[in-house]
VMD Tcl script that draws the C-alpha trace (Angstrom):
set ca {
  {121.35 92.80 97.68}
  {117.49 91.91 97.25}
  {116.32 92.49 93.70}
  {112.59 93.97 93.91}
  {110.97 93.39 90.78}
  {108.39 96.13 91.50}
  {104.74 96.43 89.85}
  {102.43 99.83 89.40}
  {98.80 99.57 91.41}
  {96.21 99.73 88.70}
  {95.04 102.60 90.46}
  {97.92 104.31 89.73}
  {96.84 107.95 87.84}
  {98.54 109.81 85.45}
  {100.64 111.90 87.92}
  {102.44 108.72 89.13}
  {101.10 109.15 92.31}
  {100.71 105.69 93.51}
  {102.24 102.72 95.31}
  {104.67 100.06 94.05}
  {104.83 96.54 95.12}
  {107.04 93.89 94.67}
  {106.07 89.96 95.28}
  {109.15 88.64 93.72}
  {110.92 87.41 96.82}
  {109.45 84.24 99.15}
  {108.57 85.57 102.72}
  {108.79 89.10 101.66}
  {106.37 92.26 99.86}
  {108.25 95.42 99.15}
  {106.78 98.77 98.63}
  {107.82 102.06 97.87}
  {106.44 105.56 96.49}
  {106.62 105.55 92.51}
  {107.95 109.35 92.52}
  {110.62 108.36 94.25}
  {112.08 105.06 92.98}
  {115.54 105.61 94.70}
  {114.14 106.17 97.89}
  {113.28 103.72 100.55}
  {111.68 100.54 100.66}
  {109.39 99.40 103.15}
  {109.13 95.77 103.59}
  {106.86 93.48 105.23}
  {105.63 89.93 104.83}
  {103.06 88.29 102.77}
  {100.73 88.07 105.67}
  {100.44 91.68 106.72}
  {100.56 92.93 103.42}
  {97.04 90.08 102.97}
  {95.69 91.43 106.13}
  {96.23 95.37 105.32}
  {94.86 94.71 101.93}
  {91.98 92.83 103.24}
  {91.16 96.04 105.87}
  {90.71 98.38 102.88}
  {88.39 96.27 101.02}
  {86.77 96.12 103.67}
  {86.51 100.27 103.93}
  {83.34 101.98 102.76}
}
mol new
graphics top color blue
foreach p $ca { graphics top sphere $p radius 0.5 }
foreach p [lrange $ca 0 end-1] q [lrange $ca 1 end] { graphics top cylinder $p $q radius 0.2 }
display resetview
């Protein structure tokens, strides 16, 4: 079994009402809701998660 070591956004308010990411594993970037830390994982790799990233900097 993969072992996420996941890590709060910084935007992440009070409520807990953000998304976790994990960069632990080679190849790999795992996120999930932070209400629900049993629940499931979405996965994809390094260079989507870069390119998605990149998009919503790039958002007004």
């Amino acid at each position: 079994m993969k072992m996420f070591l996941f890590v709060k956004s910084s935007y992440s308010t009070l409520e807990e009402d953000c998304v976790e990411v994990a960069r632990n594993l080679p190849r790999t970037v795992a996120l999930r809701d932070s209400k629900r830390p049993r629940g499931p994982v979405v996965t994809v790799t390094p260079a989507a998660w870069t390119a998605f990233t990149a998009d919503l900097r790039r958002q007004p």
